[in-house]
N, C-alpha and C positions, 0 to 999 in steps of 0.2 A: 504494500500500500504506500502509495506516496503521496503526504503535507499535500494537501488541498493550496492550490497557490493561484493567482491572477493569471489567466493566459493574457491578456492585455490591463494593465492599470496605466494610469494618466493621471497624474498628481501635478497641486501646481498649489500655490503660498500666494493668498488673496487678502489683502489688510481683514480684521475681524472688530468690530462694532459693538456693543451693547444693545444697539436695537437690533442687529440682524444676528439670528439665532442661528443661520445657516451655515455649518460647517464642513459642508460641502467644497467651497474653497477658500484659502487658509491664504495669504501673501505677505510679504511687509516684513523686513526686519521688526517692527515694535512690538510684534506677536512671535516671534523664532521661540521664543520659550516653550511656547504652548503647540508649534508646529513641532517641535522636535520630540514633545512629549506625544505628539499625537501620531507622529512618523512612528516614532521607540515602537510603540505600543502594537502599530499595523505591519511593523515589521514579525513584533513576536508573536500577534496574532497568525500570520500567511499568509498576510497581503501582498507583500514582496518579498521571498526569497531566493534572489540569482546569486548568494554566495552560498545558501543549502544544495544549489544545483550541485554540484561538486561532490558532497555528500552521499545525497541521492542516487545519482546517475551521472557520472560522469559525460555522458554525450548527450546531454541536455546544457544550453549555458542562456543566457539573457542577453536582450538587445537593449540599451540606452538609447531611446528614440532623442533626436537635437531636430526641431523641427520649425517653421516659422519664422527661423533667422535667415540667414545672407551669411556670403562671405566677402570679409573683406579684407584691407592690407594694413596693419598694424607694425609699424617700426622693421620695415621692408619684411616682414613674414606676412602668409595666406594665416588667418585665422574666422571662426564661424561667433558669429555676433545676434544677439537677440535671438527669442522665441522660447520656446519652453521645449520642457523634456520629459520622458513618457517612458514606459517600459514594456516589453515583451517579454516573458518569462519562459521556459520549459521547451525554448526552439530545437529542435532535433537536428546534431551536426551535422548528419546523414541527410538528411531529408529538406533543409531550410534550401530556397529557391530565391530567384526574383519573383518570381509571383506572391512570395512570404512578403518582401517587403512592399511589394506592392501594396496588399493588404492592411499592410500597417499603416501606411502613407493614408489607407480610406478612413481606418481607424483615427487618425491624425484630422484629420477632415479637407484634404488636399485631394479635388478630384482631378485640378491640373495635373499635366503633365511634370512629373518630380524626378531631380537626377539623385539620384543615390551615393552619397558616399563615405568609406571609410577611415582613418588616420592609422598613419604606423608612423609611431615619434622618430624614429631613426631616419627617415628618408628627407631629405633635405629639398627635395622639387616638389614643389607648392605647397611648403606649409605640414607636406605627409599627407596629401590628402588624397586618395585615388577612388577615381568612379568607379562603379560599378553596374555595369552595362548585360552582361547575362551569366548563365550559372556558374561560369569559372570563376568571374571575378568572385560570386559569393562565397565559392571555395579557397579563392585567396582569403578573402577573408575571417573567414574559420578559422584558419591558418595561422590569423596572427591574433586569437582571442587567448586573453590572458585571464585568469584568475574566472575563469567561466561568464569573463562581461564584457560587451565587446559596445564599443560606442559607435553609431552611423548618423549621419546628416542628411537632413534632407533639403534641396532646393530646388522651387519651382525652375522650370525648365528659362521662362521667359522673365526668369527673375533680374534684380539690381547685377553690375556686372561687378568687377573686384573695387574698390575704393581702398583710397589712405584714410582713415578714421584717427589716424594717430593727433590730426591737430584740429578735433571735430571738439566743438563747446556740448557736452554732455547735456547739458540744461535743453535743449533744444529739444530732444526725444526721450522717451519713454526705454530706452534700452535698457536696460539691469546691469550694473553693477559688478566689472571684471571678480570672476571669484563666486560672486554667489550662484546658488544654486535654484533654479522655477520651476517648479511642479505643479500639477492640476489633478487633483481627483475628482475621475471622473461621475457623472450620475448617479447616486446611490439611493433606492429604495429603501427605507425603514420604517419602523414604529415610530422611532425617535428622531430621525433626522432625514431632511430632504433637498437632493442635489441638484444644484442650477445654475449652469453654467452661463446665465447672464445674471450673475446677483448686481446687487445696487451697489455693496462697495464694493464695484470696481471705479465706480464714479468719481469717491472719494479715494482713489488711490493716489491719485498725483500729492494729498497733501501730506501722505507722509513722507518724511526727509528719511535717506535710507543711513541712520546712524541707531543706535543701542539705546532704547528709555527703560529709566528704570522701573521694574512691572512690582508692583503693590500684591497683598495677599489677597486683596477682591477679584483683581485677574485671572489666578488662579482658584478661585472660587467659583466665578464663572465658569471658567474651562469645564473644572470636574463636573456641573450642574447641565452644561449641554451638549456634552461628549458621553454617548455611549462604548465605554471600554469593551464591553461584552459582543458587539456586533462582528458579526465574523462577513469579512467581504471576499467574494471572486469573482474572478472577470473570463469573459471567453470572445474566444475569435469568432465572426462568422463561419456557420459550417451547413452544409446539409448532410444527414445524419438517415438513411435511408429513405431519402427522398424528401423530409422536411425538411422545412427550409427553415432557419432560426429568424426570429425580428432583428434587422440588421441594425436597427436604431438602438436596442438595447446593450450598450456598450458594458455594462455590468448587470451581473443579477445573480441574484440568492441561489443556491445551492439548498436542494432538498435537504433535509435534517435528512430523512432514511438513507438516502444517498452516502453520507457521511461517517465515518469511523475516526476514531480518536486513535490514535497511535501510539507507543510510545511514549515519545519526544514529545508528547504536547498538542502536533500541530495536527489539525484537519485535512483529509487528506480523502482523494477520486480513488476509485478501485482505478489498479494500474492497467488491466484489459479496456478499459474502459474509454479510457486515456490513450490508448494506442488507436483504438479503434476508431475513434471520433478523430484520430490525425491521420488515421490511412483514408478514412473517409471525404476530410476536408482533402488532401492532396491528391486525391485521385479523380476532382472534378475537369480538372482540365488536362486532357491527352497530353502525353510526352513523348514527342517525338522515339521511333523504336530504336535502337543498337543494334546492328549484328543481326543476332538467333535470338532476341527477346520476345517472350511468350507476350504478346497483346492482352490488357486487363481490360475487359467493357465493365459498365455499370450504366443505369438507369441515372440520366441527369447528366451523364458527360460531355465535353465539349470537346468540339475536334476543329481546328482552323479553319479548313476547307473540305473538298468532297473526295478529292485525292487521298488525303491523310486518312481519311476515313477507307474506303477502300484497300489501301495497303496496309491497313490493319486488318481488315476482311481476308483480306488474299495471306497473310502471314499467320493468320490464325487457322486458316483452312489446310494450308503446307501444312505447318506444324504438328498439328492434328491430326492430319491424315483425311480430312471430312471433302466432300463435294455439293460446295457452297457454291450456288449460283445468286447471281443479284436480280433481284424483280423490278426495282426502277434503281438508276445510277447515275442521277440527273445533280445537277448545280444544285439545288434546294432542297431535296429529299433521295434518301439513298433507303432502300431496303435490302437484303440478303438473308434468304433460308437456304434450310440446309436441302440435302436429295430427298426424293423420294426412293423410298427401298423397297422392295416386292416381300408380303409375305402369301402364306396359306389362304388368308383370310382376300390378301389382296395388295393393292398400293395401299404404304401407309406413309405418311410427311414424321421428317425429323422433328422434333420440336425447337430446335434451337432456329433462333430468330432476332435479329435484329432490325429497328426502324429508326431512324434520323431525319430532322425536317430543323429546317430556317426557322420556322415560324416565331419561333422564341426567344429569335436572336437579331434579326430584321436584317442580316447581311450574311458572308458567303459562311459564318462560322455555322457547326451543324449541331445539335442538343438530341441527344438519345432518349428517346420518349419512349420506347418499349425493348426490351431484350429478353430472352429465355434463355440463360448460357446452357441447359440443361443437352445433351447429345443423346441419341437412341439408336443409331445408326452405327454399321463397321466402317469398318478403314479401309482407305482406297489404294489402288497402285497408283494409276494415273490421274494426275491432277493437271486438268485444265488450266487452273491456275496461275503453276508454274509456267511463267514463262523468261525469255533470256536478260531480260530487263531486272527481274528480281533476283535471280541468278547474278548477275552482272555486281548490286550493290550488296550481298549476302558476302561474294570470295573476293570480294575487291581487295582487301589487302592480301589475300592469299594469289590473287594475281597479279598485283603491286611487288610482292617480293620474287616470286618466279614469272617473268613473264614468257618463259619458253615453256611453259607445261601444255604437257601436250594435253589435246582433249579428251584421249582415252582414260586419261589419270583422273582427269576432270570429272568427265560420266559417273567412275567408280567411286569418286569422292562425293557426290552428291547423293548418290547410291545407298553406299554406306550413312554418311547425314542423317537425312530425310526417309530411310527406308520408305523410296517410292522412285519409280520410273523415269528417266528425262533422256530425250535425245543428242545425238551427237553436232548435233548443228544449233542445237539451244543453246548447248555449249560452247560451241566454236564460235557463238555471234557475242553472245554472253562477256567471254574473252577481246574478242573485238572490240565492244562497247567499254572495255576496262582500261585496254589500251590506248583507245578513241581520248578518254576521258582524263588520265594522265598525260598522253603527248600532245593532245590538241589536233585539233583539226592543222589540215594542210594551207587553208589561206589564213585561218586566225595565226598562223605562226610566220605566214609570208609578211600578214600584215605588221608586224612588230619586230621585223628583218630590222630596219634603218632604229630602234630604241634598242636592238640588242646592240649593234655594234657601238651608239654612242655610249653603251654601260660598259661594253669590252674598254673604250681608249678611256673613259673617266676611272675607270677600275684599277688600266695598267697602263700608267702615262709612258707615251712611247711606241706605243703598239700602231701598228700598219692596218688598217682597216678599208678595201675594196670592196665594191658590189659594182661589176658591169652586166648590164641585164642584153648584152648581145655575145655569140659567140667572138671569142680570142682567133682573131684571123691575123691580127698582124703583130703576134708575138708582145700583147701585153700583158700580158702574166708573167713574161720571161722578162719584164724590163723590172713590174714590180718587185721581184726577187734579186735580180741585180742590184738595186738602188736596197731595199732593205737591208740584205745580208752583205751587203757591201764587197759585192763581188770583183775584182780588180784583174782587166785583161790582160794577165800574165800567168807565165807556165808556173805557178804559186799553187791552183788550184784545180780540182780534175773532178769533172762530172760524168758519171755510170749510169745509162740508159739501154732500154731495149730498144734502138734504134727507133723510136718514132721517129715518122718525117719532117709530122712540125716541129718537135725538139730540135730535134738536127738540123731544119735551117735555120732555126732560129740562135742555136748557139753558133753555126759558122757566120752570121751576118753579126749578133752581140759581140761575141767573146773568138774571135778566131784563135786568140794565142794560149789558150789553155787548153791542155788533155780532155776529151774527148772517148771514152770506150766505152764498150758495147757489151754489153754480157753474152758472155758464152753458150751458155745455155739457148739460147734464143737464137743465135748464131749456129747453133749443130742442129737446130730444128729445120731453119734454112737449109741445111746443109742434105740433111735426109730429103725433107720434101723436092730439091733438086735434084733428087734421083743418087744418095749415095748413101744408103740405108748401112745395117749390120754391126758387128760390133770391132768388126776389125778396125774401118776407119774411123768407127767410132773411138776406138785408143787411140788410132794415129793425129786427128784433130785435138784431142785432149791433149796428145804430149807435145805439142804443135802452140799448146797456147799457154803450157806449165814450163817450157824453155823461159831459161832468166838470163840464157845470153846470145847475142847473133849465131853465133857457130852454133852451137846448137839447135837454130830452130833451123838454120840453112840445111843442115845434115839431114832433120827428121822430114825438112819437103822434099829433098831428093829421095828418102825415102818412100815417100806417099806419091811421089811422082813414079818409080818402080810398081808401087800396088794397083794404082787407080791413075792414069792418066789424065782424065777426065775430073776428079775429085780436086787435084792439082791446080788443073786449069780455073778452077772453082774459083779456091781457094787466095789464087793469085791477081783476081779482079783486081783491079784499082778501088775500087768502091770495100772491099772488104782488107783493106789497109792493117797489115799487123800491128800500126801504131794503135789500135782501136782494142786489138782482142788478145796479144801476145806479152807474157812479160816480159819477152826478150828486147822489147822498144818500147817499153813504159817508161817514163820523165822516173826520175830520183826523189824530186822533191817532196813528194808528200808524206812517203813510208808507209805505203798501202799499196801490197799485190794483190789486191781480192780481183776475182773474175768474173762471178756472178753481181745479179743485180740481188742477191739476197738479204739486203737491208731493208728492201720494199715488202720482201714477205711476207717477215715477221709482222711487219706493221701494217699490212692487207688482215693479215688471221686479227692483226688486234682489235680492228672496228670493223671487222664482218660484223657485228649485231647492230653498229651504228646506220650501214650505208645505204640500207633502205627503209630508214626512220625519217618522217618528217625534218624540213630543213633545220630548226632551230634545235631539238632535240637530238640528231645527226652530230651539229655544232657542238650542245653541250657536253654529249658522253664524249667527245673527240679534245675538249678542254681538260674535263675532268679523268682522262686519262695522260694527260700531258702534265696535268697538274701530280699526279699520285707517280708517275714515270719520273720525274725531278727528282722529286723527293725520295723515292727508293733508293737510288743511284748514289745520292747525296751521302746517303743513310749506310750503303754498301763501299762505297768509299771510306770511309769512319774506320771497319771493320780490319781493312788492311792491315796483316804484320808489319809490312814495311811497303817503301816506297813502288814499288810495283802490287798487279794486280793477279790474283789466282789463277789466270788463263794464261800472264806470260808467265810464271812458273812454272807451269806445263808446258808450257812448248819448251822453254828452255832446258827440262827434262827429260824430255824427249829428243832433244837436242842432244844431249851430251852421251846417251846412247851407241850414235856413230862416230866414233874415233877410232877406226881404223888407218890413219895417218900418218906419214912418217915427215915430221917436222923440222926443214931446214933455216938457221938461221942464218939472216943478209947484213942486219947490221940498220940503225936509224929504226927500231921497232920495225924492221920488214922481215917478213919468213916467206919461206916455200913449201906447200904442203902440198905431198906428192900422195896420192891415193891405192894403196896396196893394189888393187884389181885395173889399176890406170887411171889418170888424168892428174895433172897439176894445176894448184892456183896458187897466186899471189894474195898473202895479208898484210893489211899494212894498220897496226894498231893505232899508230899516231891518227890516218885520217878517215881510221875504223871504215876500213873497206875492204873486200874481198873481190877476186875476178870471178866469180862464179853469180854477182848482182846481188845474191841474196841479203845479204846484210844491207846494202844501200839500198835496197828497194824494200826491206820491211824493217829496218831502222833494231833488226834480235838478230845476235851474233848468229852466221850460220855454226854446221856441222864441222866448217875448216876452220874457220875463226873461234869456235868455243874450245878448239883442240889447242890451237896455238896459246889460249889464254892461259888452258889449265899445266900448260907447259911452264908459262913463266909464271908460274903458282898465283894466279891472281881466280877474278870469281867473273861467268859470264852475265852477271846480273847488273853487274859497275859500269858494262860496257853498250847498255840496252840503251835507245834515245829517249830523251828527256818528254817526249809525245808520251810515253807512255807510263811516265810515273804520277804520282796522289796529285800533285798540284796540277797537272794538265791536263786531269780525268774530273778535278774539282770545277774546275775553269769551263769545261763544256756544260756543266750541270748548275751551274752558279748561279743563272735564273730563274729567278721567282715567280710564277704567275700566280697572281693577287687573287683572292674568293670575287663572289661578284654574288647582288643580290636576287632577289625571284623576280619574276617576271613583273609581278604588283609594283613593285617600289623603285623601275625603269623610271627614269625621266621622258618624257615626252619629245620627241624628235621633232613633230610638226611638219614632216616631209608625209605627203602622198604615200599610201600604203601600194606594197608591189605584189602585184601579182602573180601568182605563180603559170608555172609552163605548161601546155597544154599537155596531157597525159592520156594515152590510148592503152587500154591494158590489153597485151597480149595476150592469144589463146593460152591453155597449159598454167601448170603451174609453174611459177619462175624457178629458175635454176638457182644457185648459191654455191653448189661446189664448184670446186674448179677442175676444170675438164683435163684428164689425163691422156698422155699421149701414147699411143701403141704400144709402145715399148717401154713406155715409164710402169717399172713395178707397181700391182696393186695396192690400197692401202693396208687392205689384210692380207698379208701376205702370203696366209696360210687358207686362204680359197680362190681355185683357181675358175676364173670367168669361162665363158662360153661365146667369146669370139671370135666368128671365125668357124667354128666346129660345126659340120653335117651331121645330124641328125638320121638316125636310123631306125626304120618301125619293128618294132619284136613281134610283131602280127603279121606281116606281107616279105620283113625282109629288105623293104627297097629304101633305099635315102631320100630326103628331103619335106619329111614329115613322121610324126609321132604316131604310137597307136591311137592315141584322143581323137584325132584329126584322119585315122584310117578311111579310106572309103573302098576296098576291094571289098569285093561280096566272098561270102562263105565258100563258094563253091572253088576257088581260086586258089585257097589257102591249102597251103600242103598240108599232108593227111599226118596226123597225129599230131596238129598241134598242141598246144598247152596256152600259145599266147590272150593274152585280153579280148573281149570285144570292143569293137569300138562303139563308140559313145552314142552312134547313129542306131543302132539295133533297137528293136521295137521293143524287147524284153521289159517286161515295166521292173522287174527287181535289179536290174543294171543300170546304173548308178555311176557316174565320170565327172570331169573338171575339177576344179581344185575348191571344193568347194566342203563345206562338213562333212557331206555324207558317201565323199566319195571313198569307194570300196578300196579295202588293203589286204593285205594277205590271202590267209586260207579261205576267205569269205568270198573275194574276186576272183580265185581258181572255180569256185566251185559255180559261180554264176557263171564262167565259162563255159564251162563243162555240162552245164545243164540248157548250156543255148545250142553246144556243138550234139 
């Protein structure tokens, strides 16, 4: 049982008279005696206990209503001036809304429009005063309730704006007195005393002066003669209560004596069922929005905003449930829904569950429940109409927000599982659609906010290069753009790796003629077969044709190739296919990079394959946000280094030092001669760390003759690696930062004509994605081998170029004693083909063989 306490009290100190016996309201410092004695007394009676709350029930605390005043600017701080203050006691931590204090505000007598708000002393912007606008905010400030009492302000919306009051003449208005406290109690019915909150002194209030008089034993005589000590007061919110509706005028009222039990501790106190019941009741008037897989509560008397809301509480009750609810009217102003009709013995019989909603009582689009049966008589359905992709769609949205590659089989079965009940594979797959639709945005909503993403790109990261040409790059401006950004300088300094495009390639021979220029290999042996010079022979011969790292060398291996294939040679030898392009035996020195492939692009194709057929703005972002988290790893993986190189050159240079099979002559000026047990000799020369065999000048890692020579004159081949590739030079490529950037909402506005996007014709087919392999390029699993290419033989006739499935010779044809299948065409109705469930396997399709022959 819990202390009978005010759900709402309103107390306020009214000067007090000798002619007016009304102690109803109390005000005036020159009566604080007799208010304090008569607070004492309401407190220890149960009129206000929001520090018993604590006691009680911890998740109960009290609202300090501040109501009637303004805010204004006091000695440069926001501070709340004038009005009186009220109380809400027994609010539920859980359960207190804006719609609670809305209530309180009507309580208050504020049917304007009222901003709500809270103080947390510590916050220094405005004063500590923060709005409170919908249920978060009320859960902020739960949050910040101390000692189970939490204070709120209220101010008309169309109220005074902030003012300096600091150097206002007081004398002027009726304001109270920094410090003091105004309270009003509100209407109370008695034997002995009657509340009215227009008594007559208030008239007389201006004449008292708010200082201390000294109060006589007559004062106190009076007091006790027209205060009844004995009167037990409590106060309730408006509620309806199974349907009635309480007098909303009635802001206090007596508590049945039967009602009542005595406690304990003294205090009067509601049965606690009782009490709960009457607050699931009040808060269950007005529909809240559902969550997720929230079961829908109806009742008789509730309110639902619109006809929608109302309906997807229909349709999520019916899933739920399992029932087959149809609606009988589904219109703006009145919605009905019963349940099926089910068949018995007897006949058709109707569900009883029923609900009806109409305007009528509301004069706008909001809907009031005027009858309901929650009562079900009816089984459970597989298939529900209901369901469809739309409620699907807001149901797994986060579970399709986090996987968006799930496929829809997984999907089906996850619903399946759910709902135990039926849904198809395309309710699914649209469902998905509508989830992804809904986080990437549509394609022109995101064309139109092209010209505000890029002004948040260069205001985000001052510096940055920002283009949008809305015609095709015909005359190489994308290749200037990158010039001029990355500061490109036409000199052999720099070497760019292409798969020969055309437009690249003329466009770096007319930019940049004087810089290297090569061609990936790979792409280059594709040419090379497609010209008619397949297998795997030439296939080595071109490889080692383009792993030569010195002239002699690759001259040898085309006189070679010119012995095998004539014709491959002649290829090979075009002007247009220039060894400086594809061979490292005539690659420039400068850069300390032999790579042959263009396999820097690959990596970086697999890493926004999810992006490149994404809407253009979300395309952008994941292609940021992977540039951004690529920095930062590299940065982070740098860190890690034992020492000034990095894990991959210690392997190579481990691998390095492997072959020393060498026999080391020295010349004198750090030069040697390193002669090769099985043939050939090179020149090293330490001083200007070179080798004749290129390898060291052109990948900047001692080779196999240079790391012999080093471990000769006892030193380490790691001292001798170039400076490209140690911590500070791997730090230097990674060193920029790309800055966060905010959501799409809080873009600045460009003011530029929004662009449209390109016209788009979806092709037949499903689009492709992988990347297409070529003949001879190994499978990706390697360990199943394809089928083409391969003729097909029927185990029925015998003959090539179709299956048994596809057989068409007649019976009489087929050599005598077969055993093979029939084909699929046979009239047999127990025969059974294609790749389908039920097609026949084993002993089963021998024996319908057998029983056709």
């Amino acid at each position: 049982m819990q202390p009978k306490a005010v759900r709402f009290i309103d107390v306020s100190i009214v000067p007090w008279t000798p002619s007016n016996t009304n102690f109803g309201q109390i005000r005036g410092n020159p009566w604080r005696r007799h208010a304090e004695k008569f607070l004492k007394h309401s407190i220890s009676a149960g009129i206000r206990c929001a520090q018993l709350n604590q006691d009680i029930n911890p998740k109960f605390f009290s609202i300090r209503v501040h109501h009637g005043g303004n805010f204004s600017v006091e000695s440069g701080r926001r501070c709340y001036v004038g009005g009186q203050i009220s109380y809400s006691d027994y609010e539920d931590r859980d359960r207190v809304s804006i719609l609670d204090l809305k209530e309180i505000a009507k309580k208050c007598g504020l049917t304007d429009v009222v901003d709500f708000y809270y103080n947390v002393p510590s916050s220094v912007q405005d004063g500590g005063f923060i709005i409170m606008q919908t249920d978060n905010h009320v859960m902020d400030m739960v949050r910040h309730i101390k000692d189970n009492v939490v204070d709120i302000f209220l101010v008309i919306s169309c109220g005074l704006e902030d003012v300096d009051i600091s150097n206002w003449d007081w004398e002027c208005g009726n304001f109270p007195e920094s410090g003091n406290t105004i309270e009003r109690l509100g209407d109370v019915a008695d034997d002995g005393m009657q509340g009215d909150g227009d008594s007559e002194s208030d008239a007389n209030y201006d004449i008292f002066i708010d200082s201390d008089y000294d109060l006589s034993d007559e004062d106190d005589r009076m007091y006790e003669e027209n205060v009844d000590v004995n009167t037990e007061w409590a106060g309730s919110k408006n509620s309806m209560i199974n349907g009635d509706e309480r007098d909303s005028e009635d802001d206090l009222m007596y508590e049945d004596k039967e009602d009542v039990s005595d406690s304990d501790d003294g205090f009067s106190s509601l049965n606690e069922a009782e009490w709960e019941d009457e607050q699931r009741a009040n808060k269950a008037q007005v529909f809240r929005s559902l969550k997720g897989r929230e079961e829908p509560v109806f009742c008789k008397g509730m309110l639902f905003r619109n006809r929608a809301q109302l309906a997807g509480a229909i349709r999520q009750h019916s899933i739920l449930q399992g029932r087959e609810i149809r609606f009988l009217k589904n219109e703006t102003t009145r919605v009905r829904a019963k349940c099926k009709v089910y068949k018995e013995e007897e006949g058709k019989v109707d569900c009883t569950w029923e609900i009806s909603a109409t305007n009528r009582a509301t004069s706008n689009k909001t809907l009031k429940v005027i009858a309901y049966n929650p009562n079900h008589n009816c089984g459970r359905i597989w298939d529900n109409k209901l369901m469809n992709s739309s409620w699907l769609a807001r149901i797994y949205f986060d579970d399709i927000r986090i996987s968006p590659s799930i496929k829809t089989k997984e999907l089906v079965q996850k619903v399946q599982e759910d709902f135990t009940c039926n849904v198809s594979r395309s309710q699914c797959y649209t469902a998905r659609q509508k989830v992804l639709r809904k986080i990437e945005g549509g394609v022109e909503d995101q064309y139109a906010k092209l010209w505000d993403y890029c002004h948040e790109i260069k205001r985000t990261n001052p510096g940055t290069s920002v283009y949008i040409h809305l015609k095709p790059d015909q005359d190489g401006i994308a290749t200037n753009h990158l010039i001029r950004d990355i500061q490109i300088v036409n000199e052999p300094t720099w070497t760019i790796i292409s798969d020969k495009q055309k437009g690249l390639e003329n466009a770096i021979k007319e930019l940049l003629p004087s810089i290297e220029h090569r061609h990936c290999v790979r792409h280059l042996h594709n040419n090379f077969k497609n010209a008619g010079f397949p297998g795997q022979v030439l296939h080595d011969k071109m490889w080692n044709l383009a792993k030569a790292s010195y002239v002699g060398k690759f001259n040898f291996l085309m006189e070679e190739l010119k012995k095998e294939d004539p014709g491959a040679f002649t290829w090979l030898s075009h002007p247009d296919r220039n060894p400086c392009h594809w061979s490292r035996s005539h690659f420039i020195l400068t850069p300390k990079c032999d790579i042959l492939l263009n396999n820097l692009c690959e990596p970086f194709n697999k890493a926004i394959l999810c992006a490149r057929d994404k809407p253009i703005l979300t395309m952008l972002e994941r292609l940021r946000t992977y540039f951004m988290n690529r920095l930062e790893e590299k940065r982070e993986f740098a860190t890690k280094w034992v020492d000034e190189l990095g894990p991959k050159i210690h392997k190579k240079i481990e691998k390095i030092k492997k072959y020393g099979d060498f026999i080391i002559v020295p010349c004198g000026g750090r030069e040697f001669e390193a002669r090769a047990i099985h043939g050939g000799q090179y020149i090293v020369n330490l001083q200007a760390q070179t080798c004749s065999c290129r390898r060291w000048d052109l990948t900047g890692i001692p080779c196999e003759h240079a790391a012999t020579v080093i471990a000769r004159e006892g030193g380490r081949p790691e001292d001798y690696v170039s400076a490209w590739y140690h911590k500070h030079s791997f730090l230097a490529s990674y060193n920029h930062i790309m800055h966060p950037m905010n959501g799409s909402d809080m873009w600045e506005k460009s003011g530029k004509p929004p662009i449209e996007p390109a016209e788009f014709t979806r092709q037949p087919e499903r689009p492709k994605k992988a990347r297409r392999r070529e003949p001879d390029e190994p499978p990706k699993n390697q360990y199943k081998l394809d089928k083409i290419g391969v003729k097909m033989t029927c185990r029925r006739c015998g003959t090539q170029g179709h299956n048994t499935r596809t057989c068409k010779a007649p019976v009489d044809s087929l050599p005598s004693g077969s055993t093979n299948p029939t084909p699929i065409h046979n009239t047999n109705t127990n025969t059974r083909g294609g790749r389908g469930r039920g097609r026949a396997r084993g002993r089963g399709r021998e024996r319908v063989t057998n029983s056709a022959q």
